[in-house]
N, C-alpha and C positions, 0 to 999 in steps of 0.2 A: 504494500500500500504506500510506501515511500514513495516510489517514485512520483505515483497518481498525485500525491502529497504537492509535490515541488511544482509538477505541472498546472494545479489548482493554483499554488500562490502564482508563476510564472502567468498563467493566462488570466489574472485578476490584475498583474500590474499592467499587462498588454490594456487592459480594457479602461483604466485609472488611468492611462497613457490618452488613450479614445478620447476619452473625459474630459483631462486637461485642454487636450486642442479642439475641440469641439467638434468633434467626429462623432461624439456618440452622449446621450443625456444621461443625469447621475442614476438613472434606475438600470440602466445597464451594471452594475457593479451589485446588484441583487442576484443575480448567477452567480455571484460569486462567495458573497456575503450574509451568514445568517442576517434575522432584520434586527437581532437587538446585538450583533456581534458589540465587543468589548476590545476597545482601544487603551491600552496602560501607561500614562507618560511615564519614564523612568523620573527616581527621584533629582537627578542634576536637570531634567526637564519641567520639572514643578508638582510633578506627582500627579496622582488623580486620575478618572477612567473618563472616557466618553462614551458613550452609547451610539451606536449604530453608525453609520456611512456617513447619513446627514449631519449629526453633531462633530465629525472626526473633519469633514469637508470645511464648515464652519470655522473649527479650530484654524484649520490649514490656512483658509483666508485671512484669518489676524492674522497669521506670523507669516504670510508672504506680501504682505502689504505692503511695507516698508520698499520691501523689492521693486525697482523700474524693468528689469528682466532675472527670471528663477529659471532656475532648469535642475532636473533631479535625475537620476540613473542608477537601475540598480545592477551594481556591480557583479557580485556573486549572489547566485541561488542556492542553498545546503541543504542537502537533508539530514534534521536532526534525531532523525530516530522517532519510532513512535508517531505521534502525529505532530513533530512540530518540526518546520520549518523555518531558516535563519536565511536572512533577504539582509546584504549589506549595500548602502548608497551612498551613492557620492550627489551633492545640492550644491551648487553654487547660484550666489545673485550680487548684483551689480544694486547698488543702495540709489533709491532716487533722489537726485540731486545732488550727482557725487560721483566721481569715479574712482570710487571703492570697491572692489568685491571680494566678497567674502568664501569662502570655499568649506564643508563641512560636511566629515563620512560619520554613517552615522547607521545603526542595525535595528530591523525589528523580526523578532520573532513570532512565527504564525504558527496557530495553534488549526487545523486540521481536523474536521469531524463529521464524516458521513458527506466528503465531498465540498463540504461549504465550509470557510472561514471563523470560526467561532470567536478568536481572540488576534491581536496583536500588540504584541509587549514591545514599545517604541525604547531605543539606549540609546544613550549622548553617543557611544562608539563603536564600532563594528566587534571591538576585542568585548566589549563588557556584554552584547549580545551574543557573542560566541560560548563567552566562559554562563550566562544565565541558560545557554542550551546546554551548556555541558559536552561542548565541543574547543576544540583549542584550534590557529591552524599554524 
């Protein structure tokens, strides 16, 4: 079931990809996504869960605000055994009003159940989501 695993989160960021460029609207990520799935910001990210797609969407808009252009990619795909999945990315954005940009890699791990997304545990770092799956690389 590993692999199904990977391919699940892999064809969920394809479609949040859709999303982003407006290829496709945010109910497309309900194929993917149980509907009350659970977002976990790690504690160096302020802590706390969001609920579902829409609130997780929401969140994103505040913190890409700031941004005059974002872009995000996810790096590696891992299977972490079981049903969780570790997704590492790399964000960068250009601050508006400013030519600054910021660069920052960053992991969440997806939790896997019966096909559809239940959870994602968001880390400030690729290493601290590795070591919370209990993978090293």
């Amino acid at each position: 079931m590993s692999r199904e695993n990977v391919e699940v989160v892999r064809d969920a960021l394809n479609a949040w990809i859709e999303v982003d460029e407006g290829l496709a609207e945010p109910d497309r990520l309900a194929e993917f996504f149980v509907p009350d799935a659970i977002f976990a910001m790690g504690k160096r990210l302020g802590g706390g869960e969001l609920r579902g797609v829409d609130e997780f969407l929401a969140w994103r808009a505040t913190w890409i605000e700031p941004y005059e252009e974002w872009s995000y990619s996810a790096e590696k795909i891992l299977d972490a055994g079981a049903n969780r999945v570790v997704a590492m990315f790399h964000q960068r954005g250009k601050l508006r009003d400013s030519d600054s940009w910021l660069e920052w890699d960053y992991g969440i791990v997806y939790t896997v159940e019966e096909g559809l997304i239940t959870r994602g545990e968001v880390y400030a770092t690729p290493e601290e989501a590795l070591e919370a799956a209990g993978l090293s690389e």
